[in-house]
N, C-alpha and C positions, 0 to 999 in steps of 0.2 A: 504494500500500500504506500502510495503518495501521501504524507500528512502536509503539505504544503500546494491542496489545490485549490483552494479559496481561500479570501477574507478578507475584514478591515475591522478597525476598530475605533470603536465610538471614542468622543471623547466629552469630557463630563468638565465644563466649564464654570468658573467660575461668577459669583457675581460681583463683577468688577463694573465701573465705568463704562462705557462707550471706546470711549479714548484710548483707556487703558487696556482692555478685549482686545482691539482691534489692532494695538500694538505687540501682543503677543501672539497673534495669531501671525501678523505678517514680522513677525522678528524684529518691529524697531525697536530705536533709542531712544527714550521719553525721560530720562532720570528716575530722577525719584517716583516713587508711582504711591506714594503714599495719602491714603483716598481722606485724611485731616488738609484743610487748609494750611496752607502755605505760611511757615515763619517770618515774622517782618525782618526784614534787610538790615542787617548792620555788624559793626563789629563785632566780632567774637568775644565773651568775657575769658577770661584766664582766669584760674583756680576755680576750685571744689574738689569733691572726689565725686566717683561718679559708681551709683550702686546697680550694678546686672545680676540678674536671676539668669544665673547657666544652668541648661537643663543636663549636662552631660559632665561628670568628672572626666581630666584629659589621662591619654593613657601615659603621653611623657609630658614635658615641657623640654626635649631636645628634638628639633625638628627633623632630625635626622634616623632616631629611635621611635617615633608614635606610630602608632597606626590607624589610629581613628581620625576621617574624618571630621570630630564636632573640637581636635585640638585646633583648629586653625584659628579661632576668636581670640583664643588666650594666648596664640603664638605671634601672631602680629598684632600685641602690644609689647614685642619683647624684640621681638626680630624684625628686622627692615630685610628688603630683597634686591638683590641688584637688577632686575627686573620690575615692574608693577603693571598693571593692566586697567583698563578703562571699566567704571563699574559698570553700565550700561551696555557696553560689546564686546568685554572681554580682550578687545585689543591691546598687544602689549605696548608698552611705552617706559623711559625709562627712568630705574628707583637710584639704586646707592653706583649704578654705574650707567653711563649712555653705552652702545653698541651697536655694531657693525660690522655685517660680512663683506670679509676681503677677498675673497673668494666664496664658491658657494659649501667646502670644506673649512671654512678659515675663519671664527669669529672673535671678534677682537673688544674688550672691555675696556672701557676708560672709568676708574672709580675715582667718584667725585672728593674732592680734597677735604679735609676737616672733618672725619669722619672718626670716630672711636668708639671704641667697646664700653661697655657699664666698667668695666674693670678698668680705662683707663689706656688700653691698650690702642694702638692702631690700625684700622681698617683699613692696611693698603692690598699692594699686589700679592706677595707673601701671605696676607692672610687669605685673603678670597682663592690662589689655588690651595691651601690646606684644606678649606673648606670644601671645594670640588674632588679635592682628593680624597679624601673622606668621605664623601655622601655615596663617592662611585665605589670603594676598596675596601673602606670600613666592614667586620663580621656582622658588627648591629646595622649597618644601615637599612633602612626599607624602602630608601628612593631611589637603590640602584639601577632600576631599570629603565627609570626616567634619562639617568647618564649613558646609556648604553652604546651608544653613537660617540661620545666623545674617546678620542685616542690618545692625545694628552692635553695637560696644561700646563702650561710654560709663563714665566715672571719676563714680561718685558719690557720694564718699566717700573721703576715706581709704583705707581697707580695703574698700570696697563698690565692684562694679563690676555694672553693669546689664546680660544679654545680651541685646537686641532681635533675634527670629526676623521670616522673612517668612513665615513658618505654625510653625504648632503645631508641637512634636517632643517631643515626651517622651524622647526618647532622647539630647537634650543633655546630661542628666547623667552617663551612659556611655560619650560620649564623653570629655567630661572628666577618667574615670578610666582613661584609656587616653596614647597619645603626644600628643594636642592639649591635652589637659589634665598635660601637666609642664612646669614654671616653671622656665626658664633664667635667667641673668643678662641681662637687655637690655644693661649695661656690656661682658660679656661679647661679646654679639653685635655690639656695634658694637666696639669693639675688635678682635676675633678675625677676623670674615666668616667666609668658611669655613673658617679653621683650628679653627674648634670644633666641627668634625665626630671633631678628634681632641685633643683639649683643653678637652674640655667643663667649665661651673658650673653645678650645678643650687643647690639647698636640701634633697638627700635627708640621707639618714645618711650616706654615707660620700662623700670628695673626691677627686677624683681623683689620682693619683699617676702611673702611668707605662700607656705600653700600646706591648709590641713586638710587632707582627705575626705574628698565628697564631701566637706563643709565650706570651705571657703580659700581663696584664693586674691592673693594683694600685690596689687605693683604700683610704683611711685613716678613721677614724673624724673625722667632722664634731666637734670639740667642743662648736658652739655650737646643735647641731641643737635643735630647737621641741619634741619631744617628747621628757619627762624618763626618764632614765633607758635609752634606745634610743641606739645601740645598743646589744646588748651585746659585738660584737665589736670590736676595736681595728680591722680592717682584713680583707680578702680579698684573697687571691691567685687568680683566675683563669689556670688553664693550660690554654690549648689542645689538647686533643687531639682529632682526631679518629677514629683510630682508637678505638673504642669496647673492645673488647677490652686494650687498653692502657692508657684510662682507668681500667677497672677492674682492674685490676692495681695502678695508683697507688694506689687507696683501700684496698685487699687488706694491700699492703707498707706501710701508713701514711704514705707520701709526699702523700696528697691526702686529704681527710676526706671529700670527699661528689660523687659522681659523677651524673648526670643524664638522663633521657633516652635512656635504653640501651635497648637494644633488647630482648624479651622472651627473645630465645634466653639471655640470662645470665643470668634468674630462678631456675633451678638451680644456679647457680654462687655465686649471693649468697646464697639460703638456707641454702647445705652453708658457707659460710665462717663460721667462727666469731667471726669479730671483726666479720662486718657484716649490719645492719639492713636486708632490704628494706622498701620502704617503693613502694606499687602503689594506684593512683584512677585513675577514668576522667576521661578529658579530652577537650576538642572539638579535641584535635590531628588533623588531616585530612590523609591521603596524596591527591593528587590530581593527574592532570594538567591544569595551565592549560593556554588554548587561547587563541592570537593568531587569533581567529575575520575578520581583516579584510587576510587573504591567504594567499595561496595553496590549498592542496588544502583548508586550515581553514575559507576563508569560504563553505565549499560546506556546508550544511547537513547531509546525508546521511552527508558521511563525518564529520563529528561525533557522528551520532547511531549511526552504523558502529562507532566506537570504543568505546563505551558499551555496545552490546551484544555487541561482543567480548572486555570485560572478565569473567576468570572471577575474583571479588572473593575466595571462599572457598578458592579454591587462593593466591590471591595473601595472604592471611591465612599460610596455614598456611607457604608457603615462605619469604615475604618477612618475614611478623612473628612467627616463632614461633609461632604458633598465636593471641595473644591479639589481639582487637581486634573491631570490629564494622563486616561488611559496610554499605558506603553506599552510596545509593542514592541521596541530595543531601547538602547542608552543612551537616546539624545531625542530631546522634544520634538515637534510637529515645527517649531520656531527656529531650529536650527541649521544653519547653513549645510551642512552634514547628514541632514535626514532625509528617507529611502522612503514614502509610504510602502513603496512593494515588501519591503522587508517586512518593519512595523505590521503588515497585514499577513504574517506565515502565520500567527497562532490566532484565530479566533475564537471567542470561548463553545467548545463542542466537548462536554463530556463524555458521550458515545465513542468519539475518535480515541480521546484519551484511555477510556477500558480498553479497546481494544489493542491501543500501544502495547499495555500494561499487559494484556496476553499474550501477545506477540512476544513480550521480552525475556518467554521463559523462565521468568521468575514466580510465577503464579499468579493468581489472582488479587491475592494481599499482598503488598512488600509496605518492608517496615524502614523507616529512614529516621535518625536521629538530626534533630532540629535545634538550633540555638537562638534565643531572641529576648530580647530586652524586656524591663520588669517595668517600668512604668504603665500604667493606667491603659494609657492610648493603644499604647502596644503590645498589653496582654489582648486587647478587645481585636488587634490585626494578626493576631497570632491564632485566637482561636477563628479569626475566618479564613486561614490559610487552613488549620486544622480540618474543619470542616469542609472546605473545597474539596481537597485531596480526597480527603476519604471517601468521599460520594465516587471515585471512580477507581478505587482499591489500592493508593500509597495511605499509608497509617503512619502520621506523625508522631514521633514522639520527643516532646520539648521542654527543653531544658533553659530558664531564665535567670538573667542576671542585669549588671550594670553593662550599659553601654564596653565601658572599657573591660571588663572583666571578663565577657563575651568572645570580645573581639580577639583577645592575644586567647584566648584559650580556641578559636575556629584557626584563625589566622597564624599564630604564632608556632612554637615548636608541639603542641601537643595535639595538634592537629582533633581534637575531640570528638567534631561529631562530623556527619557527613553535610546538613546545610546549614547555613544562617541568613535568618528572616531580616534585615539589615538595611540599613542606606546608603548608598553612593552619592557626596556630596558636589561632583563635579569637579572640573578641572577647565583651565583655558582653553586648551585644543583636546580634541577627542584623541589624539593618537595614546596623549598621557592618559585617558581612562584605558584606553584600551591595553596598552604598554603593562600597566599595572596589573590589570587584571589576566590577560591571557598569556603574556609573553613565560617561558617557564623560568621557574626561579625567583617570580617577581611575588611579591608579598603579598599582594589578595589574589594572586593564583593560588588557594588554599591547601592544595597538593602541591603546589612548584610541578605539577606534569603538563605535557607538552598537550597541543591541542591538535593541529596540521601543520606540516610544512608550510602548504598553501598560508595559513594564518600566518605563520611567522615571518615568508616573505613581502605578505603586506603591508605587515607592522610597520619594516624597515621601509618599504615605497611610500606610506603615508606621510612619511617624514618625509622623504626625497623630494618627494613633488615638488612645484615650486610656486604653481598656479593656481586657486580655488578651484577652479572648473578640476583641473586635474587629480587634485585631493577627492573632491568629493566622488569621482569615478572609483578611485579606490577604496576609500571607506565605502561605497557600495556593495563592491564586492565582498570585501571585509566584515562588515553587519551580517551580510545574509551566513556567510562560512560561520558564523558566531552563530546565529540566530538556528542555520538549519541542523548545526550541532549541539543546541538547546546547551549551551555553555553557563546558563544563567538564567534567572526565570523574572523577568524586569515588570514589577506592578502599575508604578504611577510615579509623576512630578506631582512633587507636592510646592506648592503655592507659600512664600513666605508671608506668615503673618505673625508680627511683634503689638507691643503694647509699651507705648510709650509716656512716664510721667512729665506731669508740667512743669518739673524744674530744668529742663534739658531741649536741647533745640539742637537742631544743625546735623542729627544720623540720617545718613544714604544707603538706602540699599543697594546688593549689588548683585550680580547674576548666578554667583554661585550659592546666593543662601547663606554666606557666612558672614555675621558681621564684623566691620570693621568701626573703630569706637574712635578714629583719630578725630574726625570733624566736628564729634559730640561737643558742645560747650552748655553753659550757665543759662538757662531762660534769661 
């Protein structure tokens, strides 16, 4: 049997604006898309501190050692990138270094001058390749695969550091405005080893201060930061919370100014509050189950592709995410310069197709897969409807919950524990880096490190090569579907950012990936 001869799939939008609708269906730039009127215009205040309700403890604070997606909030207030990207289109543009290819193997850094460490130290050439050397060669590192194209780096200059590729990539500057490209202390790291997993130096805006587990998390204003006049807050408090309904409650009662990441069922409850700002843009944050494809019932093709078409995506919308979000069908939205609908349309939801996978795959009628997924509220209620999908066409979940981070290194990490995790992909600037990460072998959310196809792997390398969108996008074509008709992953929905923001605070911007960034935050 053909499981790929029809379909499409709905998608289940959200109630946005006019404006705002029509800008994410057709992919534009709008900024901020936050549906509170608009802050009046003026200078920035400097000082306060500034209190957020994090819904996720991180798994490090060494950008080079985490593995969760929800560190990046608390990592760029610590680390600055020699890269940065546009919040609205993701394009990159440059952070602690400008750049340019001097050939299309040849990139060249110029780091900007006045730049130092929390510790004092210097941010020149020397430090930024330790840094590259490290991210790429390091035993801990988990961005190696993001480096995988560069062949060496070389100090040529001062402030100049040369990146020699073993092919073309266009997407090394993407990478750099991501965790391979933030600049730690090398003093630090050889000092520290792995205590700076929780003791981190970068060169961002703000230094570290303290971090008590799953309670709270503090960093202070860098005085000597490179960029004048930034920040403008004295310091952040990060407080842990995950229950989500509690988070919002802190921001409610003005114990916390700005919550994150909520789930869409509280969009009623921040509107009707009159002390707080929602503020709603679409993001490439991805509900998805990963899949350790290189054992047990997993490495059986079938019931992969069984899974996939047991997914009812538009019920799983409407129960699990309040209604806002859009059916997926792969790992990048309907708005993305990179999306396939042909693809997107190989699973639609057909339980009949999925039993009979599930026959087909010689494992019997019932197979049993162990599942890992997070303890929060929202996500026990997304868990048991993945439970119950399955089961209606004969995989039997059986799930195991915890913290975000605690999950994650036990799916991901060396104990390889269960065969999936019910989880999110929080995006990346160019697809090639989700893709990289996820399938290429050896790379850290390939939860087995095993290989997928050849074919897959030489287009990993072409995606990067390319030089032209038209041409990229040919590849990730074919790329998506070898991913998709290999059921490499079972991709649910984008979920839609919605925050809650208190009245003492003006000036946050969302941005494309879902993760906030707190530099712009100042004083009402």
């Amino acid at each position: 049997m053909n499981p790929f001869e029809k379909s499409s799939f709905d998608v289940v939008m959200p109630l946005l604006p006019r404006r705002q609708l029509m800008a994410w269906l057709g992919g534009l730039a709008l900024g901020s898309l936050s549906t509170a009127p608009a802050w009046a215009q003026g200078a920035a205040k400097r000082g306060g501190v500034l209190r957020v309700a994090a819904w996720s403890n991180p798994s490090s604070l060494d950008p080079a050692t985490g593995g969760s997606g929800a560190d990046h909030s608390f990592l760029w207030t610590i680390y600055d990138t020699l890269v940065e990207w546009d919040y609205d289109t993701l394009r990159t543009r440059p952070g602690m270094a400008e750049y340019r290819f001097s050939d299309p193997k040849t990139l060249i850094l110029s780091i900007k001058p006045g730049i130092s460490f929390h510790d004092g130290t210097t941010c020149d050439a020397a430090a930024v390749k330790f840094n590259l050397d490290r991210n790429r060669e390091d035993a801990r590192s988990n961005v190696k695969a993001d480096l995988g194209a560069v062949e060496s780096v070389e100090v040529t200059g001062p402030l100049q550091v040369t990146v020699k590729l073993k092919q073309p990539d266009v997407t090394i500057p993407a990478v750099l405005s991501d965790r391979a490209g933030m600049m730690v202390s090398p003093k630090a790291v050889q000092a520290l080893g792995n205590e700076l997993d929780r003791k981190p130096v970068g060169a961002g805006p703000w230094k570290f201060v303290s971090w008590a587990d799953n309670q709270k998390i503090v960093v202070t204003r860098n005085e000597t930061y490179w960029r004048k006049g930034l920040p403008h807050m004295d310091g952040i408090e990060f407080s842990i919370i995950a229950d989500q309904a509690t988070a919002l409650r802190t921001v409610t009662a003005g114990q916390n100014d700005f919550a994150y990441s909520l789930s869409a069922r509280y969009k009623p409850l921040i509107e009707r509050a009159k002390n707080l700002k929602l503020i709603t843009a679409p993001t490439l944050y991805l509900y998805q189950i990963y899949l350790n494809w290189s054992r047990g019932p997993l490495s059986n093709p079938k019931i992969r592709q069984a899974m996939n078409f047991a997914i009812d995506r538009k019920a799983f919308i409407a129960a699990g995410m309040g209604g806002l979000g859009e059916a997926a069908g792969m790992q990048l939205p309907s708005a993305h310069w990179a999306y396939d609908k042909n693809v997107a349309g190989l699973y639609p939801h057909d339980p009949e197709r999925a039993r009979k996978l599930v026959g087909e795959s010689g494992l019997g009628s019932n197979v049993e897969i162990t599942v890992c997924g997070w303890n929060d509220q929202d996500s026990l209620r997304r868990n048991e409807i993945i439970m119950e999908q399955l089961g209606k066409v004969g995989i039997r979940c059986k799930f195991t919950v915890g913290t975000v981070a605690e999950v994650s290194g036990q799916f991901f990490g060396n104990e390889k524990k269960f065969d999936a995790a019910l989880s999110a992909w929080t995006g990346r600037p160019d697809p090639s880096m989700t893709y990289a990460l996820m399938y290429a072998k050896d790379a850290y959310y390939n939860a087995g490190r095993a290989d997928t196809t050849p074919e897959i792997d030489a287009l990993l390398g072409e995606s990067r090569a390319k030089q032209t969108t038209d041409e990229r996008r040919v590849v990730f074509s074919k790329l998506q579907r070898l991913i998709m008709e290999g059921a490499y992953c079972v991709p649910l929905a984008f979920q839609f950012e919605v925050d809650a923001q208190g009245p003492l605070i003006k000036g946050y911007k969302p941005d494309l990936l879902g993760k906030p960034k707190f530099i712009d935050i100042s004083a009402a």
